[in-house]
C-alpha positions in Angstrom: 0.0 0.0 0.0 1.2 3.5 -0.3 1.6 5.4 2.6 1.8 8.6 3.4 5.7 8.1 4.2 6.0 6.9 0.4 4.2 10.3 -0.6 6.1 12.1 1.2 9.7 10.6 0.2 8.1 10.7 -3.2 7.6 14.3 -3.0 11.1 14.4 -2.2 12.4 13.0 -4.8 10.1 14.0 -8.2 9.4 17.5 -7.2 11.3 20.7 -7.1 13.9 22.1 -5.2 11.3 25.1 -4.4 8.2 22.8 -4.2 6.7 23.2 -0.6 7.3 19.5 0.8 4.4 18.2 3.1 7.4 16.6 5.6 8.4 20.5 6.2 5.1 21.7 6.6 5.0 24.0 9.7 2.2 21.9 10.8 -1.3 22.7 12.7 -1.7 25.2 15.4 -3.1 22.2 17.2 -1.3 18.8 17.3 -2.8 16.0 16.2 -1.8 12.1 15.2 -0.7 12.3 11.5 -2.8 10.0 9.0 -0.7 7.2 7.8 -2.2 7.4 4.4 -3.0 10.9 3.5 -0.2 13.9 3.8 -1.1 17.0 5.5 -2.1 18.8 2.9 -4.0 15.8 1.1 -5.7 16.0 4.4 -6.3 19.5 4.8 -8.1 19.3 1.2 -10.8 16.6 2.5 -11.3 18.9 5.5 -12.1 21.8 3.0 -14.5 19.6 0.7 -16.7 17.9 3.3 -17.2 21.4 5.1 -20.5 23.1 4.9 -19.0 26.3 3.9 -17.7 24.3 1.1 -21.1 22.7 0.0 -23.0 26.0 0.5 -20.8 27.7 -2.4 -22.9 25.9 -4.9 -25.6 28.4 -4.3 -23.2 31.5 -3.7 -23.0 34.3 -6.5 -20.3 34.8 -8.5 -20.9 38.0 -11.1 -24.9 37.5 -11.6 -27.5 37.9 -8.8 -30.1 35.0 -9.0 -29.2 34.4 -13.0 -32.2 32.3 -15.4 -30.4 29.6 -16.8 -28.2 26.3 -16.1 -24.9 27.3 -17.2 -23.8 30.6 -15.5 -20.9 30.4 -13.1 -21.4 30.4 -9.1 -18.8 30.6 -6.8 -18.7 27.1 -6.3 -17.8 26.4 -10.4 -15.2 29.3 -10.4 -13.6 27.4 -6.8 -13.1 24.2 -9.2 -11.8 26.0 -12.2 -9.2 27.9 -9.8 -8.2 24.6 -8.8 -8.1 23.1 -12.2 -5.7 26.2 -13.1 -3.7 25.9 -10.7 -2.7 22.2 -10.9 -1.8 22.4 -14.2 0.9 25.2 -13.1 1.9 23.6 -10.4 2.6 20.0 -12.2 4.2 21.6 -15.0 6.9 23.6 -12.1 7.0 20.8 -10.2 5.4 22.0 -7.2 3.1 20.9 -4.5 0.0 20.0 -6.2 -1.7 18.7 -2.9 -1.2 22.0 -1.6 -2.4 24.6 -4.4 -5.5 22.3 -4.9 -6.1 23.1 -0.7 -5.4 26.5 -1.0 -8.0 26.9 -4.2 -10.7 24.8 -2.8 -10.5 27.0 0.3 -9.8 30.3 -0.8 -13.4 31.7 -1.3 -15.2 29.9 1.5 -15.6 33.4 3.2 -17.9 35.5 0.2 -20.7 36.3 0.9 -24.2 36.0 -0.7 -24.6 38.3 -4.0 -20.8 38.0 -4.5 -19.0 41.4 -4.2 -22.2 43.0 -3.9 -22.9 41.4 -0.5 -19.2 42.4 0.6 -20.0 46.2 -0.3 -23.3 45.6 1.7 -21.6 44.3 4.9 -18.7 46.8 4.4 -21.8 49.7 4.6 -23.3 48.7 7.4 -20.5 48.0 9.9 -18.4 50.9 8.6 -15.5 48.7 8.7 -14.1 46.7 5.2 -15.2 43.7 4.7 -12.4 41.0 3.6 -13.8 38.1 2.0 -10.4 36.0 2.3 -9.8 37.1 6.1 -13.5 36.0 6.3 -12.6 32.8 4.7 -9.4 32.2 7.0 -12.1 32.5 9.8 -14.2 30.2 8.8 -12.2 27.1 8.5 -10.0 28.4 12.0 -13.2 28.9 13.9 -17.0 28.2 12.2 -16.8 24.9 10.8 -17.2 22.4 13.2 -15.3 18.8 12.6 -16.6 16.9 15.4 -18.5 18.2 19.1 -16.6 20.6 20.5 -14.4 21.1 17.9 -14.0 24.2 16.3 -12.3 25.3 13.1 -10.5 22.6 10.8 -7.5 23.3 12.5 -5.5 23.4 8.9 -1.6 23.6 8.4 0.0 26.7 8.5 0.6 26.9 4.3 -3.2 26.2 3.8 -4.3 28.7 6.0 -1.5 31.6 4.6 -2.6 30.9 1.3 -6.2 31.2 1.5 -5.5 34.4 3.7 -3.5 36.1 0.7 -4.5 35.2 -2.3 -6.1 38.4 -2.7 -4.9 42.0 -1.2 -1.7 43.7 -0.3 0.8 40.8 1.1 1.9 37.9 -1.4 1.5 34.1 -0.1 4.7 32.8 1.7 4.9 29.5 -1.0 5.0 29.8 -4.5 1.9 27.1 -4.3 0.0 30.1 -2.6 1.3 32.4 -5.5 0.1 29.9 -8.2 -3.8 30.3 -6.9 -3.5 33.8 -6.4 -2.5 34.6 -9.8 -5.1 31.3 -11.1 -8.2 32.8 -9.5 -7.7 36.0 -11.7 -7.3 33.7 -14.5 -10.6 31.7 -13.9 -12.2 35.2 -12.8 -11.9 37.4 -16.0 -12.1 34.6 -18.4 -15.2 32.8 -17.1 -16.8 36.8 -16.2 -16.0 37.3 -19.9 -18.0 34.3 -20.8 -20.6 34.6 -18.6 -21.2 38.2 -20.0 -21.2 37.2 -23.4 -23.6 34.3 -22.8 -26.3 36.3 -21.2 -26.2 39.2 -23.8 -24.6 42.0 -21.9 -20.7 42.5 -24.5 -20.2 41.4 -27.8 -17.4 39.8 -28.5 -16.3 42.6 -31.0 -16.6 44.7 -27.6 -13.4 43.6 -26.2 -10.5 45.2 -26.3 -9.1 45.0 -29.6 -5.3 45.0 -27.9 -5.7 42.5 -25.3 -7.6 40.3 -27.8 -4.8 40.3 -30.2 -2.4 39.2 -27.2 -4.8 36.7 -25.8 -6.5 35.4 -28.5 -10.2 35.8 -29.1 -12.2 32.5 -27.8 -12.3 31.6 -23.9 -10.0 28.4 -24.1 -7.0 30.3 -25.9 -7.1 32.9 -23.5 -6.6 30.5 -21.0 -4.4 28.5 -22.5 -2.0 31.6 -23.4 -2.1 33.0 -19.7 -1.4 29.4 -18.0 1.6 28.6 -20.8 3.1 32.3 -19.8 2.4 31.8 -15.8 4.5 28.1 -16.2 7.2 29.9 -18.7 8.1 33.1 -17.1 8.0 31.3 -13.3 10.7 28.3 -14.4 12.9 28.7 -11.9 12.6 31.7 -10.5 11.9 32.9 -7.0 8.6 33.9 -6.9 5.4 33.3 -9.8 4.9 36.0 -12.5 3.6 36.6 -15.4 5.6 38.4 -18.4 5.0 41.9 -19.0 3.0 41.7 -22.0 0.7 39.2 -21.0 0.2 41.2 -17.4 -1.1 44.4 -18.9 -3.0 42.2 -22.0 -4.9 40.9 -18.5 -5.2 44.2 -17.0 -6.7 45.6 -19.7 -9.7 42.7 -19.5 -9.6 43.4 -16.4 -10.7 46.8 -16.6 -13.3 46.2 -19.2 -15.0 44.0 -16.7 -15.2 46.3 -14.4 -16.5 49.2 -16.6 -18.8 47.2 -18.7 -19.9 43.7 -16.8 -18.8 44.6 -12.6 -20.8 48.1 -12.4 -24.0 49.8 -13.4 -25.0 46.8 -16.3 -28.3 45.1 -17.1 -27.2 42.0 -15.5 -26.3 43.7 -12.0 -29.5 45.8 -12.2 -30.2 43.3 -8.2 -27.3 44.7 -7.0 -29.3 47.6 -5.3 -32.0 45.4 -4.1 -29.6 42.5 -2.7 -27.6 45.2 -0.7 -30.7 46.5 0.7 -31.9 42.8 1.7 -28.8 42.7 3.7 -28.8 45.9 5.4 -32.5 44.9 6.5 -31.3 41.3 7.6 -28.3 42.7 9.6 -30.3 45.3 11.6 -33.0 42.2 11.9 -30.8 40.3 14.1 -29.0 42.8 15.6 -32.2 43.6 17.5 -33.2 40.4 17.4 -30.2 38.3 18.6 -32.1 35.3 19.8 -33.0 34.8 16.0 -29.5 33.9 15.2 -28.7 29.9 15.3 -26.8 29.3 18.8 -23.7 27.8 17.2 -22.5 31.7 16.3 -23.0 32.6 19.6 -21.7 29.9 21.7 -17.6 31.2 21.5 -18.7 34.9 20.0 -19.8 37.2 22.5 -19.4 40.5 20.1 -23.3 40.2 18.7 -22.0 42.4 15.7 -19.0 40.0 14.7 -21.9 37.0 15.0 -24.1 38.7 12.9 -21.7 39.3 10.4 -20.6 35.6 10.5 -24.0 34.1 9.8 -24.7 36.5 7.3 -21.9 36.2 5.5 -22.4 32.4 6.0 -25.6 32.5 3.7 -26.3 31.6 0.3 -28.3 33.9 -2.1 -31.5 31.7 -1.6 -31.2 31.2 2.4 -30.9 35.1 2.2 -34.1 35.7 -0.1 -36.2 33.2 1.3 -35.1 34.9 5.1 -36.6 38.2 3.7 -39.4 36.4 2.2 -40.4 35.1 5.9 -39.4 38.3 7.4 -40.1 41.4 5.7 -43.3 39.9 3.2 -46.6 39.9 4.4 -48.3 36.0 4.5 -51.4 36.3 2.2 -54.2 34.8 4.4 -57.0 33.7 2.7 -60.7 33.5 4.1 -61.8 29.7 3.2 -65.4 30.7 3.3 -67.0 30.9 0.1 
């Protein structure tokens, strides 16, 4: 049988010189009994997919509120194509797969319902920003539950860095961390693109003629051309990049998104009204703190911080239906005729 050991020695001996090895793993901040078949971070990726958080992201926004049809992306699709990016960089470096594929199956656990809309929302309210990925590093240290009395998923120390920076000011402290923060823009602005196109809101002939003449003009050769530059210009260097051209051919998408798709379109026309839902939700339980489920409240004695949590916990139908029940009048009907 293979063990964990031959993993391990494996590891040692196919991948890279700069590959973060699961033997040096800093380990958990808890100590436990290591499993004799899986290594930590194999480990640490089952943790991630059996969590609730995890499960819940199926019916999470990613660009479209509450979008008619089958095939638009939620925040649950875009989690697996991050992952799916990222691999593929990280076998072709020989780095730590095990480890990007944790980092990119945890990484968005903290968003909140109506995607970036929500996090504007909750960022309103409290007057303070709201961080999706410090949100996310909170939820598998301290909301998911793994057994009674257990809190958190009590993940290694690389997991947990990773999820925490793949986005804002500080860069991940393993180049396996660095491979998902630079594959969730990847998967972000290709599959926005997509998504856009599908449900009417660009033309193709709307994209920037520049970056299309870089990047190619269908979704899989864009993709293609950013992952073949991410592998070429990081070959054995210190730290993962992109080459110069293909950086500002991304930033240009990039912005288009965010004038023409991110802001002020037809297909975020429920922005307003999600935001609002929230802002009535949060001020719901903040006066009403007994409404909130006790396992928020049990190790969180700041009612604002537990509010936040459970919010930010929801998916975009938990949310509606909770305003449905809430804030809509029950029809009653008189049954005599």
């Amino acid at each position: 049988m293979f063990s964990c050991q031959d993993q391990m020695e494996w590891e040692k001996e196919k991948l890279s010189s700069r590959a973060c090895l699961s033997s040096a793993s800093k380990g958990r901040a808890k100590t436990e009994s290591d499993c004799d078949i899986r290594t930590i971070f194999q480990h640490d990726r089952d943790r991630i997919i059996h969590s609730k958080a995890f499960r819940r992201l199926k019916h999470k926004t990613q660009v479209f509120i509450a979008p008619e049809g089958d095939h638009y992306r939620t925040r649950l699709t875009h989690t697996l194509e991050v992952a799916q990016i990222a691999r593929t960089v990280a076998r072709a470096l020989q780095l730590n797969e095990d480890l990007v594929e944790a980092i990119a199956l945890g990484h968005d656990l903290g968003h909140t319902p109506f995607g970036h809309a929500g996090e504007a929302a909750l960022t309103e309210i409290t007057g303070q920003e709201f961080h999706h990925n410090q949100q996310s590093l909170r939820v598998v240290d301290l909301l998911e539950k793994r057994s009674a009395g257990q809190r958190g998923l009590n993940l290694s120390q690389e997991v947990r860095d990773g999820i925490l920076n793949h986005t804002g000011p500080n860069k991940p402290a393993t180049l396996e961390g660095q491979i998902v923060r630079l594959a969730d823009r990847v998967a972000y602005i290709n599959h926005d693109i997509d998504d856009a196109l599908r449900a009417g809101l660009i033309t193709n002939s709307d994209l920037p003629e520049e970056a299309i003449q870089v990047l190619g003009e269908t979704h899989s050769t864009r993709i293609d051309i950013m992952v073949r530059d991410l592998i070429n210009s990081s070959y054995q260097t210190a730290e993962i990049r992109r080459s110069d051209k293909i950086k500002a051919a991304t930033a240009q998408l990039r912005k288009f998104l965010f004038d023409n798709v991110y802001i002020g379109s037809a297909g975020k026309s429920e922005e307003s009204k999600a935001k609002r839902l929230l802002k009535l939700l949060y001020e719901l339980f903040l006066n009403n703190i007994e409404l909130i489920p006790d396992e928020y409240l049990e190790f969180e004695k700041n009612y604002q911080q537990a509010v936040i949590d459970y919010i930010a916990g929801m998916t975009d139908r938990y949310a509606i239906n909770l305003g449905r029940e809430y804030f809509l009048p029950t029809p009653w009907f008189d049954k005599k005729i």
